[in-house]
SEPAVEX-494296 format. One record per residue (C-alpha): x, y, z; residue in three letters. Coordinates in nm, 2 decimals. Layout:
N
{{X; Y; Z}; 'ALA'}
...
***
This chain:
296
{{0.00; 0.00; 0.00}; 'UNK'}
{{0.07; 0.34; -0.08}; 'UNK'}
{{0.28; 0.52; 0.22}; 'UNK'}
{{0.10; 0.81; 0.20}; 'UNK'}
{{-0.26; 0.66; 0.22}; 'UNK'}
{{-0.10; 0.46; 0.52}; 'UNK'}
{{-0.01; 0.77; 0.66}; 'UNK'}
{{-0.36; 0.97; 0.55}; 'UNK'}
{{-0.53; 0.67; 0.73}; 'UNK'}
{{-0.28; 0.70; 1.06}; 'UNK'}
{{-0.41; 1.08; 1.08}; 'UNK'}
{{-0.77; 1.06; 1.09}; 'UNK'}
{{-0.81; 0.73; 1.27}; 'UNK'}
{{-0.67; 0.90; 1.54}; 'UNK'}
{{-0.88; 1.21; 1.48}; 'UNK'}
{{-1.17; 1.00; 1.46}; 'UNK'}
{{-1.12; 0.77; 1.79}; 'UNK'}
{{-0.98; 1.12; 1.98}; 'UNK'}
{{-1.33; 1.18; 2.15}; 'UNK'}
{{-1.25; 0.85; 2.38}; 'UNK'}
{{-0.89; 1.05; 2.48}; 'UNK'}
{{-1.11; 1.37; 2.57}; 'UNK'}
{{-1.41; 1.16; 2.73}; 'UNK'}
{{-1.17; 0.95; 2.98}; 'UNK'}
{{-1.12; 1.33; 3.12}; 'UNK'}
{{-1.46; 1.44; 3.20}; 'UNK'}
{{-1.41; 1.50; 3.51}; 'UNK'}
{{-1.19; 1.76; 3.42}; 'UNK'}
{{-1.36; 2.12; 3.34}; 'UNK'}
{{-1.36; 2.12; 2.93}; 'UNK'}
{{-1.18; 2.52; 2.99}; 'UNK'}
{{-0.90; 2.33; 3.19}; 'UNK'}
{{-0.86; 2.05; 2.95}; 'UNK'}
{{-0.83; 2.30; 2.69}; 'UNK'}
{{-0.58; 2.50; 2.82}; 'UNK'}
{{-0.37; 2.20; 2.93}; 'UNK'}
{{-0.40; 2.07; 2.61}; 'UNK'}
{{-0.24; 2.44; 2.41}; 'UNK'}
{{0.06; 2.42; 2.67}; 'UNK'}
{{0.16; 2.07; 2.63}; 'UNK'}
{{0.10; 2.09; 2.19}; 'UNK'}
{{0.32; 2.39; 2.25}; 'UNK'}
{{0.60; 2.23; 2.44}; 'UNK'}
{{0.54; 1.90; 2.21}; 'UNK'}
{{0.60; 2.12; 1.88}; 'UNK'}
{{0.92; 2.31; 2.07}; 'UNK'}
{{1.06; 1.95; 2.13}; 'UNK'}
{{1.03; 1.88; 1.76}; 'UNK'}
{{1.13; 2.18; 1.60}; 'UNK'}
{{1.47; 2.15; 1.85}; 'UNK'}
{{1.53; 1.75; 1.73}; 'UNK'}
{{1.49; 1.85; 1.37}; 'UNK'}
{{1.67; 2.18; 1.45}; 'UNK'}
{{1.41; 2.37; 1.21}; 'UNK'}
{{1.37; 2.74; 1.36}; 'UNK'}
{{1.50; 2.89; 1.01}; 'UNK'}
{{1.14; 2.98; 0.95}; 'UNK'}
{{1.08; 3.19; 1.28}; 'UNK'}
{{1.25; 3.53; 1.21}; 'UNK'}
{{1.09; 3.54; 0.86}; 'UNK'}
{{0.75; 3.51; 1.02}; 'UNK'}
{{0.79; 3.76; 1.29}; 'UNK'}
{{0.92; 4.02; 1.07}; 'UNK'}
{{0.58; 3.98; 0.85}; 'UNK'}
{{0.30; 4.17; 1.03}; 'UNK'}
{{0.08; 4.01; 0.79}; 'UNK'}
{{0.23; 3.67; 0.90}; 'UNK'}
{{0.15; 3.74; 1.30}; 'UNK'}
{{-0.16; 3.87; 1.26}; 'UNK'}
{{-0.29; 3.56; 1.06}; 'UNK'}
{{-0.10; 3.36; 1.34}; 'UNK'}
{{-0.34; 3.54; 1.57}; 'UNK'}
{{-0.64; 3.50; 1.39}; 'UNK'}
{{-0.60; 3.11; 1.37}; 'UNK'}
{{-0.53; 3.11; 1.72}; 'UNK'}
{{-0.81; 3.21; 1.81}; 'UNK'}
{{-1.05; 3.03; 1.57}; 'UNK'}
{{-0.86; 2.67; 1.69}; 'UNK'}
{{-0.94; 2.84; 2.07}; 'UNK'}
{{-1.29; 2.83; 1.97}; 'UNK'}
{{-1.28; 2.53; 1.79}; 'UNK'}
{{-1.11; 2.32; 2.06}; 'UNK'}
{{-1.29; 2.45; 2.36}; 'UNK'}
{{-1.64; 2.35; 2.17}; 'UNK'}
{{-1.48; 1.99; 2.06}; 'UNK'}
{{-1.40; 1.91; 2.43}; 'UNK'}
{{-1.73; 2.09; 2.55}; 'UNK'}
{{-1.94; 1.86; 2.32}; 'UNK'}
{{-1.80; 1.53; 2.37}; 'UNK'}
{{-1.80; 1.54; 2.75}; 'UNK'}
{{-2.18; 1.68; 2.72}; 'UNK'}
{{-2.28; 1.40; 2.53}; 'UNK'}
{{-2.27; 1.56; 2.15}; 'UNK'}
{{-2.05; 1.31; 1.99}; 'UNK'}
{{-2.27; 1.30; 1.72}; 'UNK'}
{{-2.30; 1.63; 1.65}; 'UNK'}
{{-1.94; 1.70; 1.68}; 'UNK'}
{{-1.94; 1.47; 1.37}; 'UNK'}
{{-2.19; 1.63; 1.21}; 'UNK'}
{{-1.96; 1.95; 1.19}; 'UNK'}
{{-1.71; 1.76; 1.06}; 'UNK'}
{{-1.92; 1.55; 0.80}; 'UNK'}
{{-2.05; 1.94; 0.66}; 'UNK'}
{{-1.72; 2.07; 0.69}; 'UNK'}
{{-1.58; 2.08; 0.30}; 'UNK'}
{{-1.89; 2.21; 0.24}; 'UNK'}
{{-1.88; 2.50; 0.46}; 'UNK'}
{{-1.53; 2.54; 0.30}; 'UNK'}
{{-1.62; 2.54; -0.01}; 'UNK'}
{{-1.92; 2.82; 0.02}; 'UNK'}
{{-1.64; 3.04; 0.21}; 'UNK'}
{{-1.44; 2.99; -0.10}; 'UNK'}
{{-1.77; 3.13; -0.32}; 'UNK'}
{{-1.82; 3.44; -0.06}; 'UNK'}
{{-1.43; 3.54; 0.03}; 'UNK'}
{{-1.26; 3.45; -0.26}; 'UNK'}
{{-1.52; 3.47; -0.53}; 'UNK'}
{{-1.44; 3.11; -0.69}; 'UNK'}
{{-1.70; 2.98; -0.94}; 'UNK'}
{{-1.88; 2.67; -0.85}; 'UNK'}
{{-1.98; 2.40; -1.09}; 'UNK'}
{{-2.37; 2.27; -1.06}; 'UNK'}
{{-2.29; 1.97; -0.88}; 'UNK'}
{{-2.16; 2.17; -0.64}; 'UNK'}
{{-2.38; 2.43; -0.56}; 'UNK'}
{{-2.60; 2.10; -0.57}; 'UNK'}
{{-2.45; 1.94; -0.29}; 'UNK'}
{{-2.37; 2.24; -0.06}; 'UNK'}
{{-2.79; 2.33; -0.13}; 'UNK'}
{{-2.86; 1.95; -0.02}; 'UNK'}
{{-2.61; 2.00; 0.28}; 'UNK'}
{{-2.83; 2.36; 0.37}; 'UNK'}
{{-3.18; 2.17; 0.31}; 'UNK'}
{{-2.98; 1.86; 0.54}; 'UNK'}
{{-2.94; 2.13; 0.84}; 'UNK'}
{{-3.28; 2.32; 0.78}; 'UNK'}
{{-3.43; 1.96; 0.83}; 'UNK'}
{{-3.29; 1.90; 1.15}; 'UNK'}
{{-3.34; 2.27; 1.30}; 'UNK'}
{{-3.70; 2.21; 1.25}; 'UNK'}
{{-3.78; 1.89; 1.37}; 'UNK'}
{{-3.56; 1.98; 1.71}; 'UNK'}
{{-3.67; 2.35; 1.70}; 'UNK'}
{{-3.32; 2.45; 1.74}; 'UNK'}
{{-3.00; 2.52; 1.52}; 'UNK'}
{{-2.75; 2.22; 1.50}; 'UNK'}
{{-2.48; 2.54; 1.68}; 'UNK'}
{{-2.22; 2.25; 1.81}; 'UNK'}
{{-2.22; 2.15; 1.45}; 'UNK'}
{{-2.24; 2.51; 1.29}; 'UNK'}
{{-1.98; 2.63; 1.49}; 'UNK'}
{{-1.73; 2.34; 1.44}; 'UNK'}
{{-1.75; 2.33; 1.10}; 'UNK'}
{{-1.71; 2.74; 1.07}; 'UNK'}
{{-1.42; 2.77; 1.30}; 'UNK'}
{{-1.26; 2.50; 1.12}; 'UNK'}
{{-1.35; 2.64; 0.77}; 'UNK'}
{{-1.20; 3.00; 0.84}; 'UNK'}
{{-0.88; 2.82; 0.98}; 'UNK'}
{{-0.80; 2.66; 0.70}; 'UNK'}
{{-0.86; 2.96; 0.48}; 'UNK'}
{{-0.61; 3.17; 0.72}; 'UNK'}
{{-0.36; 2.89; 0.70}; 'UNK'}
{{-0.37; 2.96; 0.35}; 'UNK'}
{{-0.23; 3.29; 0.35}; 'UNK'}
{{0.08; 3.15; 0.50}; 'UNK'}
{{0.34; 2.93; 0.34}; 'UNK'}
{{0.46; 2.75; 0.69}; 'UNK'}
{{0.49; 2.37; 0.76}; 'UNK'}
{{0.19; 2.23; 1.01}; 'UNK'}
{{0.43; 2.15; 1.35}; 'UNK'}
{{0.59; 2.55; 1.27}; 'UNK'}
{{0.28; 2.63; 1.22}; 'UNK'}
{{0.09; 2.48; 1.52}; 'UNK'}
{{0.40; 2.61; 1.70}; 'UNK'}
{{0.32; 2.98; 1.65}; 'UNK'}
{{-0.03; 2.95; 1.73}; 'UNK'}
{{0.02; 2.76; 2.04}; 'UNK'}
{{0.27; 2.99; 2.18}; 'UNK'}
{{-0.01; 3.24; 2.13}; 'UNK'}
{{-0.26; 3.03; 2.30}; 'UNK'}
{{-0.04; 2.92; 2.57}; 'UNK'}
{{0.02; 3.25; 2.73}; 'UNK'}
{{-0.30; 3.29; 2.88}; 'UNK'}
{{-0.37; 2.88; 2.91}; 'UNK'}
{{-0.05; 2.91; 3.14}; 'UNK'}
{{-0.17; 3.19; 3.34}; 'UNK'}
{{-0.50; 3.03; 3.41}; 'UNK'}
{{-0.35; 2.71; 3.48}; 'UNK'}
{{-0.09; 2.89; 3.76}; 'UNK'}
{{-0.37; 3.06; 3.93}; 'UNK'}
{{-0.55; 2.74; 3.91}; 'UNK'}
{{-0.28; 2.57; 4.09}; 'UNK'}
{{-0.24; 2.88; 4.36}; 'UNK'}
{{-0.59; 2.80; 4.46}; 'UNK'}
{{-0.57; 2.43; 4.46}; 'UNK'}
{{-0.81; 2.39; 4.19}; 'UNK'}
{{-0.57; 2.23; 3.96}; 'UNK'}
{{-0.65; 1.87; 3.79}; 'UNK'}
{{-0.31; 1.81; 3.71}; 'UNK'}
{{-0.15; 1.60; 4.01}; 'UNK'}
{{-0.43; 1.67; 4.18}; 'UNK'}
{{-0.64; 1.37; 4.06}; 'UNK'}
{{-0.54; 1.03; 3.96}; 'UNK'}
{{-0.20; 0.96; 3.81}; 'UNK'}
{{-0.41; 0.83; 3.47}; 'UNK'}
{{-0.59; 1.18; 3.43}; 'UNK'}
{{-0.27; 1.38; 3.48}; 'UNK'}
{{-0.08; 1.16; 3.23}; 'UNK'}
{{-0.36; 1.21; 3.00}; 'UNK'}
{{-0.36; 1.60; 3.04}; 'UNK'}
{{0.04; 1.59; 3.00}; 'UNK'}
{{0.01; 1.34; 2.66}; 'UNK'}
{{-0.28; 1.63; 2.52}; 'UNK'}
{{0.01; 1.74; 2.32}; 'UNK'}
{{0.12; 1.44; 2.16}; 'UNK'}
{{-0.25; 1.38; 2.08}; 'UNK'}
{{-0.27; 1.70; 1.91}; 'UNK'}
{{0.08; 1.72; 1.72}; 'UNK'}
{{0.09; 1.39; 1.60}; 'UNK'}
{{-0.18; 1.31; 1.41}; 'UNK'}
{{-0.11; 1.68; 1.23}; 'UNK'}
{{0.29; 1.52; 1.14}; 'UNK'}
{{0.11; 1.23; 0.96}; 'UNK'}
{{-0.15; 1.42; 0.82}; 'UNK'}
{{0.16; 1.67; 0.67}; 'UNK'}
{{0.35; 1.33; 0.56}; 'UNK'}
{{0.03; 1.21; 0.40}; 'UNK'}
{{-0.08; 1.55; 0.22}; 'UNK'}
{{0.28; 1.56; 0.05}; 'UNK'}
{{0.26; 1.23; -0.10}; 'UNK'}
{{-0.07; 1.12; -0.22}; 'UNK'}
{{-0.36; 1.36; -0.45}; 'UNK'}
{{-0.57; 1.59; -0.26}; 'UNK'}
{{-0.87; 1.41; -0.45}; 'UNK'}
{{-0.74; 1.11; -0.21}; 'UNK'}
{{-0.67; 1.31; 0.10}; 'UNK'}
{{-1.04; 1.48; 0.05}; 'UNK'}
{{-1.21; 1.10; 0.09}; 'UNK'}
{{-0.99; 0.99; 0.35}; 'UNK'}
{{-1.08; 1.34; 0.56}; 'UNK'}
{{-1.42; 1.15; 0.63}; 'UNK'}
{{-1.28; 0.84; 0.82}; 'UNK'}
{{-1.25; 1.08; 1.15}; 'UNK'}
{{-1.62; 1.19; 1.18}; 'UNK'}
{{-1.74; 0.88; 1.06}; 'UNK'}
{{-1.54; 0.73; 1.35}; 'UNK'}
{{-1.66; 0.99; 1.60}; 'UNK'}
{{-2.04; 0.94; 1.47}; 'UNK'}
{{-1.96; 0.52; 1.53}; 'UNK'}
{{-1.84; 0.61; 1.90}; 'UNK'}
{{-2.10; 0.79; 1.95}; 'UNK'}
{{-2.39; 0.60; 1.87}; 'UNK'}
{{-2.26; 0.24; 1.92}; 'UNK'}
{{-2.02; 0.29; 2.23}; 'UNK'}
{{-2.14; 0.60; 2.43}; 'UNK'}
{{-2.53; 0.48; 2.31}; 'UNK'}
{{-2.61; 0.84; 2.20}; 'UNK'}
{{-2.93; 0.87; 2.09}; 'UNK'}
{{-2.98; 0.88; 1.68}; 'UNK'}
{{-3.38; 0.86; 1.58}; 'UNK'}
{{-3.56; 0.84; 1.24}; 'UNK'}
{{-3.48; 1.25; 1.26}; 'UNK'}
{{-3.15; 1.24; 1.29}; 'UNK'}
{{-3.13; 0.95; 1.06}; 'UNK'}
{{-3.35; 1.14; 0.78}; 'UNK'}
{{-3.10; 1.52; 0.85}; 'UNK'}
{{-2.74; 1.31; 0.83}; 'UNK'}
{{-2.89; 1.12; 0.53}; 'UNK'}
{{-2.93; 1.40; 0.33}; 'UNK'}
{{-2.63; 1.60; 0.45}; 'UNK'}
{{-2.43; 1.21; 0.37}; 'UNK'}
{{-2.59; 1.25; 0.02}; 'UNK'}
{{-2.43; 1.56; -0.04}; 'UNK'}
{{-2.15; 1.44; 0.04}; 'UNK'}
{{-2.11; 1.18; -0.19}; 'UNK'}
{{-2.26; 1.43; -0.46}; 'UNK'}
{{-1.95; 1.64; -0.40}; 'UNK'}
{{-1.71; 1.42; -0.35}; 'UNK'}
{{-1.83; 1.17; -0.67}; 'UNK'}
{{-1.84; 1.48; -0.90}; 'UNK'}
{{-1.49; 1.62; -0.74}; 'UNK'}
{{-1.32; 1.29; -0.87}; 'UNK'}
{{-1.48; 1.29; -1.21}; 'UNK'}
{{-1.40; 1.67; -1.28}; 'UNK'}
{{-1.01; 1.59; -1.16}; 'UNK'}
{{-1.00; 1.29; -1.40}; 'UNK'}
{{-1.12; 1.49; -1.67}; 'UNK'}
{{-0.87; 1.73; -1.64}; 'UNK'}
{{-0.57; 1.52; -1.61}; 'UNK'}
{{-0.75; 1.28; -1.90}; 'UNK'}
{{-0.48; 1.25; -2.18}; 'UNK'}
{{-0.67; 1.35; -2.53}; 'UNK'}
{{-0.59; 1.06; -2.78}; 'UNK'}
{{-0.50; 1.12; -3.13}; 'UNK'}
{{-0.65; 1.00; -3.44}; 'UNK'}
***
């Protein structure tokens, strides 16, 4: 098998099975969890930019303003992004949380229309209006937007179009907005401490490892996913990126028994159906393009 689809298939397993890493620590406040987990992706992402001995990028990026503030801009969307993630899971929105991710090309792809003024094809306005109609469905039969969903999928969305506008690798990138993050996360988690409010070696040994290893289950799916994104076709790497909610949505229904009715099961259809509307019609444009004319 291909390395890279090895590697592509490393990187969202692990995204996919992560909501049984963040569920073992329920009994840690999602607000701690989160800022334990920006400190120790931080100090994970120092420790392999030292090994590799790759800081050449640094000084380049801080003397771009235009750099730092995108830097600051992802920062905070991941902030948001990360904090909801955690939130959902322990609250019992596994389901959800995969519901963002299942609509999240999608929402990527209508950012694309509205901020960068691409042209669609009719496929694809097709498939994001099925996605819309997939949403509507379900914030009518519950009375209430799918906003764990919404939000996920938007965070993520602007993210990846800010990470566009830089030309750094993932871990130097994940480095600068960590360092960003961890400033504050580090202040919150000293004053925890000063008032004993701390989780970290203040519960069991299991939970503190946990919080400490947060880094490692950040950074490295993100190096395989940057291994697998330089070797194999983003046609491929756009149908492996829904092996991690369809994991989540498994975990959710069939291990954590969330609860998935005829509703759910009608809204996620036609959002799935969209799906495979885009992605079919993605592969058949690409090979069209790349199909070699024959001569007479």
């Amino acid at each position: 098998m291909n390395r890279g689809v090895v590697y592509g298939v490393t990187a969202y397993a692990m995204w996919g099975v992560l909501p049984i890493y963040w569920k073992v620590l329920h009994s840690v406040p999602a607000i701690q969890i989160l800022a334990h987990r920006m400190v120790w992706s931080l100090l994970f992402c120092l420790l392999l930019l030292t090994m590799t001995r790759n800081w050449g990028w640094l000084s380049a990026a801080l003397r771009d303003r235009r750099t730092v503030f995108t830097f600051l801009g992802a920062a905070a969307l991941l902030s948001v992004n990360w904090f909801t993630y955690i939130w959902a899971i322990n609250a019992g929105f596994i389901v959800e949380t995969s519901l963002g991710y299942f609509i999240n090309p999608l929402v990527s792809v209508l950012i694309g229309v509205i901020v960068l003024h691409e042209r669609l094809r009719s496929w694809q306005w097709t498939a994001i209006g099925l996605a819309f109609g997939g949403v509507l469905y379900l914030t009518v039969a519950y009375g209430a937007l799918p906003w764990i969903a919404l939000t996920l999928a938007f965070t993520f969305a602007f993210y990846g179009l800010l990470k566009k506008q830089v030309r750094v690798g993932a871990v130097e990138s994940m480095a600068a907005e960590t360092a960003i993050m961890s400033v504050p996360a580090l202040l919150f988690l000293l004053w925890l401490a000063s008032q004993g409010r701390g989780a970290l070696g203040h519960g069991s040994v299991a939970v503190s490892l946990l919080l400490v290893g947060s880094g490692a289950a950040t950074a490295i799916p993100l190096i395989f996913f940057a291994a697998a994104a330089h070797r194999i076709p983003l046609s491929l790497v756009g149908i492996l990126q829904y092996l991690a909610p369809t994991l989540q949505f498994l975990i959710g229904v069939f291990i954590y028994h969330e609860a998935f009715g005829r509703t759910r099961l009608i809204g996620f259809s036609i959002i799935w159906a969209a799906l495979l509307i885009y992605t079919v019609e993605g592969l058949h444009q690409r090979r069209r393009l790349h199909q070699v004319p024959v001569e007479a």
